[in-house]
VEXKOL-126278 format. One record per residue: x, y, z of N, C-alpha, C in turn. Coordinates in steps of 0.02 Angstrom, whole numbers, plus 50000, padded with zeros to 5 digits. Layout:
BEGIN
XYZXYZXYZ;...
//
This chain:
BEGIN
529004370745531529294371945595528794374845646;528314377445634527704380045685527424375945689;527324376445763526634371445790526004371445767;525464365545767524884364945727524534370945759;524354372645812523854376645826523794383245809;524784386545774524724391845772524374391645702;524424386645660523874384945569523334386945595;523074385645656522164386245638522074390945683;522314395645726522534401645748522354404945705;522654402745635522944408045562522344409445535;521924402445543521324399645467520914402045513;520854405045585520234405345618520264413545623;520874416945611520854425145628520734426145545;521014421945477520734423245386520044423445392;519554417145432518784418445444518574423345462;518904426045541518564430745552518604438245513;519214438445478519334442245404518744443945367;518714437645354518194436545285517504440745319;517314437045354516684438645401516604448245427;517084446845420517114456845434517124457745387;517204458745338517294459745257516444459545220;516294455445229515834453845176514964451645247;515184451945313514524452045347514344445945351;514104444345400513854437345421513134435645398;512884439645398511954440945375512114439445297;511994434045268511974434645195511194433845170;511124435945105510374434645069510134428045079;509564424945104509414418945085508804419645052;508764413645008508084414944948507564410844975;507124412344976506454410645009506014405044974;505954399445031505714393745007505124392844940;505094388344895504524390344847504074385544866;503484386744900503004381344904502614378644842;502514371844835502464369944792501604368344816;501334367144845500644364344891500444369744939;499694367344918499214372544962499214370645040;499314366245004499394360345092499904362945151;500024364245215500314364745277500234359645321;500874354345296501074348845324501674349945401;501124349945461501484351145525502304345345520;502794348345537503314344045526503304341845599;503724335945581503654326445628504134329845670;504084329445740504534329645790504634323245823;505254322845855505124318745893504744317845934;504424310345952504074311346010504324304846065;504384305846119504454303046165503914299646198;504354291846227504034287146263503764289946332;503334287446355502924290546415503344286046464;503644291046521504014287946587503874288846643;503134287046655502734290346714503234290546773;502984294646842503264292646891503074289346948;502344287746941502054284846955501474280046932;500964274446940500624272346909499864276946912;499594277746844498764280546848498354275546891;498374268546894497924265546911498254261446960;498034260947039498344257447084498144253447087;497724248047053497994239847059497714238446977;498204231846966498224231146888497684228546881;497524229146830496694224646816496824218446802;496114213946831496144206446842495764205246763;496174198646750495954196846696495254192946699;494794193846673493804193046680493954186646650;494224186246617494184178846550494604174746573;494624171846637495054166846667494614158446656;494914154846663495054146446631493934145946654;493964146846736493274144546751492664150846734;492944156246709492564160946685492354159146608;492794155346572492804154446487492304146646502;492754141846532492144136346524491514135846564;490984137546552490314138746617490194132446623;489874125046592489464120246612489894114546553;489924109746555489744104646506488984103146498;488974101646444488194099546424488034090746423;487424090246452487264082746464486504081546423;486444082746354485954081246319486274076046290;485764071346247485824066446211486044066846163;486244070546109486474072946046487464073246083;487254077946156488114078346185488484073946195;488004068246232488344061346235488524055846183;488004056946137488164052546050488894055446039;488954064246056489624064946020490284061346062;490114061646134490424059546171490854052246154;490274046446137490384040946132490684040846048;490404044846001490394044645936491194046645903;491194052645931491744057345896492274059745941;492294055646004492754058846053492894066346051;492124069646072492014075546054491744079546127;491984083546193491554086446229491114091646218;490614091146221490284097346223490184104946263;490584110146292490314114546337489924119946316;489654122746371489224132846353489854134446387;489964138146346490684145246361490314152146344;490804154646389490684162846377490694167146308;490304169946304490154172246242490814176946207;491174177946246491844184146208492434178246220;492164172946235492944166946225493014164146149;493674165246142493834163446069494044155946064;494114155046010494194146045998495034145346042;495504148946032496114148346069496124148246144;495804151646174495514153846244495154149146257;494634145046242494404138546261494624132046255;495244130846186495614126246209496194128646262;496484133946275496834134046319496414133846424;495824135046400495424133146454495544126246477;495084123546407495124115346442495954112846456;496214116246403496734113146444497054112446525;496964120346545497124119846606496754117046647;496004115646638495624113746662495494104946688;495474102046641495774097846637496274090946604;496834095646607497424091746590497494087346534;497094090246464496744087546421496904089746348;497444088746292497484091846244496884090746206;496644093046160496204096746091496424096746043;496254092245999496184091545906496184099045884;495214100945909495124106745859494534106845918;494424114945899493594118245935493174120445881;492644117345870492194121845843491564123745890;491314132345859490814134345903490324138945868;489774137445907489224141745872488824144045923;488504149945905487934153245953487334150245966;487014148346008486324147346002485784151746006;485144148945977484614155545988484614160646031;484764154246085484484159046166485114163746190;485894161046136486374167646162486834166146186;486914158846193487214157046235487864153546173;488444151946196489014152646145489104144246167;489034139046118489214130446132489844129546080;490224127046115490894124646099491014115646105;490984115046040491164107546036491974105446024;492304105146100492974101746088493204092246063;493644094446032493774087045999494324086646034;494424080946051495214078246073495484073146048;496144076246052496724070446027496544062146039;496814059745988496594052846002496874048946058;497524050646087497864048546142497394050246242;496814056546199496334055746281495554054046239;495194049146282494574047046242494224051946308;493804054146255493054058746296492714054546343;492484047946340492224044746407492554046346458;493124044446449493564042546523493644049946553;493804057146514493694062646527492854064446542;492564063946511491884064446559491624059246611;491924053946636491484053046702492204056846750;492724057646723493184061046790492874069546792;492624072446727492274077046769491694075446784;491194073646785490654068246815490094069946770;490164069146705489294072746658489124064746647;489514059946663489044053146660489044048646711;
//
């Protein structure tokens, strides 16, 4: 027949009973370290929400399409591959990766790629031999960029 609140009214003035009785401060037993070691404990840490930017203009990307391909090459060994292996030859930039130079030529010109292989030369300079798909032949792509 009593309302709920006067129950925990009841159970909250028996606590504070108890608590007068026997003291809120009880013994606690003291951690046993097991390690010499003092492992700083993990807090959270929070994402950085600047309120403004550190650097007022974003940086330009250096390794853009005409920065990665520098020259096609017009030696005789370039053109055998040309005619041979439907193979172009360029000098690219030395920090361009094989992905970054087919995505060069591609934009460059409008030209998918088999495969790139590349090697350094003595003098430092980074030569990239692109192959292309059999659907574009390397002639017809080299006189439209004009190496013949």
């Amino acid at each position: 027949p009593f309302p709920s609140w006067t129950m925990a009214g009841e159970a909250k003035a028996k606590k504070a009973a108890k608590a007068l009785a026997t003291g809120t401060k009880s013994k606690r037993s003291k951690k046993i370290r097991k390690s010499t070691k003092f492992h700083r404990p993990k807090t959270l840490v929070l994402q950085r929400e600047p309120k403004y930017s550190r650097r007022s203009v974003p940086r330009v990307n250096k390794l853009d399409q005409y920065q990665i391909l520098k020259y096609p090459l017009t030696t005789e060994s370039a053109m055998k591959k040309i005619e041979d292996n439907n193979t172009l030859v360029f000098i690219v930039d030395t920090r361009a990766s094989k992905s970054k130079i087919t995505e060069a030529v591609r934009r460059m010109y409008e030209i998918k790629t088999a495969k790139v292989n590349t090697l350094i030369r003595p003098d430092g300079l980074k030569k990239a031999y692109v192959r292309l798909t059999t659907d574009y032949d390397a002639l017809d792509v080299a006189n439209k960029i004009g190496i013949i």
